[in-house]
N, C-alpha and C positions, 0 to 999 in steps of 0.2 A: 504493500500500500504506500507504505514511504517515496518507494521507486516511482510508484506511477506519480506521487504529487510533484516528486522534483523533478520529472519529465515534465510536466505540466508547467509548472512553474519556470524552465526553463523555454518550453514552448511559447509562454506568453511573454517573458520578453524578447523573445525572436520576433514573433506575430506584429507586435507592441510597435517594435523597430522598423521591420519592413514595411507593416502595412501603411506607417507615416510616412515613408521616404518615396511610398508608390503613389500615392496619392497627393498631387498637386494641391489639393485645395486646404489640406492640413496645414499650409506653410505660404502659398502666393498671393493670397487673398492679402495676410496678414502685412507681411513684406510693404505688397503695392500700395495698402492705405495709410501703413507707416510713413510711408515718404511723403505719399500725399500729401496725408495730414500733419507732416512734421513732428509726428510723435519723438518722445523723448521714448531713449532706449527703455527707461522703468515702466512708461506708458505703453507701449508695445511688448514689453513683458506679461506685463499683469492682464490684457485685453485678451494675449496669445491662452495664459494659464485660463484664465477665465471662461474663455468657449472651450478650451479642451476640456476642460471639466465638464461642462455641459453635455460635449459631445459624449464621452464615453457614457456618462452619469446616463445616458437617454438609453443606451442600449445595454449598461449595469441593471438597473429597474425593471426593465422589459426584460431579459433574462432572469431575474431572482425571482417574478412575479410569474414567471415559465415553470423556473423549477417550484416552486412552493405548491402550485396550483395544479402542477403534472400536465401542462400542455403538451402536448403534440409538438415536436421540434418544429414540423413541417408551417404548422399553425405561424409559430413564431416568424420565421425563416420570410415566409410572405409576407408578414407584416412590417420586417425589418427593410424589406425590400419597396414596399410602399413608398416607408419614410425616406428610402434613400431616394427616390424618386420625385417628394417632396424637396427635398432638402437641393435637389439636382436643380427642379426648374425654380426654386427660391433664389440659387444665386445667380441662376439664369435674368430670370425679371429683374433681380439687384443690380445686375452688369450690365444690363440695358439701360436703365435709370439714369444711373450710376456716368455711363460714358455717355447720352445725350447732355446731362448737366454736364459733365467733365468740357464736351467740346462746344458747350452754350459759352462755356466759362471763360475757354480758351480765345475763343473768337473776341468776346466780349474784352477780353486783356491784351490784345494784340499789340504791338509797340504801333507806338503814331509817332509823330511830330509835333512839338509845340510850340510856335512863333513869340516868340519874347522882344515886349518893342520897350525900348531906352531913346534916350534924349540924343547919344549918338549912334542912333540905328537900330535895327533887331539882329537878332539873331533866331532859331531854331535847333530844337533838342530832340534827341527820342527817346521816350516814354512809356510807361505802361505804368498799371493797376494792378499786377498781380499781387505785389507785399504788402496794399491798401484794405484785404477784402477778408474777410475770413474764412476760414477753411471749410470745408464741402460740411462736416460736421457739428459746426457751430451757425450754418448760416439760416434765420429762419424759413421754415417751411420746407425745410429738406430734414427732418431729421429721421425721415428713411432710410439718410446715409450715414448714420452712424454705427459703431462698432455694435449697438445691441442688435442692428439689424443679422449684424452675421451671429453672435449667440442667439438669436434664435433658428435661425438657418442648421448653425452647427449643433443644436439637443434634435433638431429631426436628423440630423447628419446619424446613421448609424455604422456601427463597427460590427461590420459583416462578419467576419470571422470570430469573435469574442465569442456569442452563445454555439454557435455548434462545436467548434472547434477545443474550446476552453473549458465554460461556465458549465455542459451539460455532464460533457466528462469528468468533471470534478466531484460535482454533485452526487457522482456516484459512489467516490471515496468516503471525506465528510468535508461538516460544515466549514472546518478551518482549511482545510483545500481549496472551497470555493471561495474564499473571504480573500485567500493568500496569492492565488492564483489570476483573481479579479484585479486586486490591488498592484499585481507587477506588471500583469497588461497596461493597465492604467498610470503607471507612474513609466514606463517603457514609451506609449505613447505621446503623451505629454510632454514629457521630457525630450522628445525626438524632436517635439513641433517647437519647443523655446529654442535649441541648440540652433536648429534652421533658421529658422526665420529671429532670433537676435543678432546670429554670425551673416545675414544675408542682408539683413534691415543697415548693420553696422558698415558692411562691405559698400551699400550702394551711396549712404552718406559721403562717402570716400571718393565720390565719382563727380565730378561736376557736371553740373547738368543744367546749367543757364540761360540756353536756349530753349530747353525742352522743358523749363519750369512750367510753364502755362497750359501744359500738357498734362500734367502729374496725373488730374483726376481721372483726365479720359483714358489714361494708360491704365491707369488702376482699375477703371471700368473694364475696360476691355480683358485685363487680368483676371478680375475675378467671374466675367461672361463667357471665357475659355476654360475655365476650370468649370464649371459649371455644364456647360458643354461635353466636356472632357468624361468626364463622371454617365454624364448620360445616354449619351452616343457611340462613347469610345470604353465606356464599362472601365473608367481608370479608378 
């Protein structure tokens, strides 16, 4: 019995591991609004912990509520599949949103020229409004685009392989296998989504992007409409 939990438990954070590195949306979404929004690295930390929790938490609850109850795997398995379906065209519609405001914004900020007249003549400057405006997140009547948009996106988000793979086989051991086994997935997962996306958020800081600033939103739109995509078409 020992053997099978530390299989198991080795299992899940292998699962934990991969199945974040495979999945685009664990990590790009997070990234792209980072910059966007100029999060500070603590703020992009705690947003990142914050929906990971959520996420797994969605498909932790749906699995103990499986075994308690002795549902049918198969039961579960489709219903997990629902949510991921939800959770697909969620950030599908958020990335469309998402990148029409991004390139309303950009348009809207385009550099101009502005004619400066003095006593011995004018001159002319070029200009823009991007550093005058607030961020996609603060601005009113957008606050579809904020970070709780995607916690809620990521608790339908489910982790496909946690209950059949993990949570049902444990169950069969005992309770402290499933308790032990849940928590490594989970802290494997998580922890794979901070590592990416702070070493990624921190990397692209790194990058100048001065021309493309007025762009940020609608890249990040576009970011998080591929993944969303990506999830649903391409089964990532």
């Amino acid at each position: 019995m020992e053997n099978d939990i530390s299989t198991l438990v080795t299992a899940a954070a292998s699962i934990g591991f991969v199945h974040t590195i495979l999945g685009p949306d664990h990590y790009l979404p997070f990234v792209a609004m980072s910059k966007s929004g100029q999060w500070s690295i603590i703020k992009t930390a705690l947003i990142t912990f914050i929906c990971g929790v959520g996420h797994v938490a969605g498909s932790i609850v749906l699995g103990l509520l499986g075994v308690s109850l002795g549902l049918a795997l198969g039961k579960l398995e489709a219903l997990e599949s629902f949510r991921g379906d939800l959770a697909a065209w969620g950030l599908i519609i958020l990335g469309l949103l998402y990148t029409a405001w991004g390139v309303m914004h950009a348009v809207k900020n385009r550099p101009h020229t502005h004619i400066h007249h003095h006593d011995d003549g004018e001159h002319e400057h070029l200009h823009d409004h991007v550093d005058e405006h607030g961020h996609i997140h603060k601005v009113k009547g957008k606050a579809f685009f904020s970070p709780w948009a995607l916690f809620i996106i990521f608790v339908f988000g489910p982790c496909e392989s946690l209950i059949p793979l993990l949570m049902y086989p444990a169950s069969e051991g005992s309770t402290i296998g499933l308790v032990l086994v849940t928590l490594v997935f989970a802290v494997a997962t998580i922890g794979t989504m901070l590592v990416i996306v702070l070493g990624a958020s921190y990397g692209i800081k790194m990058i100048p992007m001065k021309k493309l600033e007025r762009f940020t939103h609608a890249i990040a739109g576009v970011t998080i409409l591929l993944c969303g995509v990506s999830i649903q078409f391409l089964g990532l």
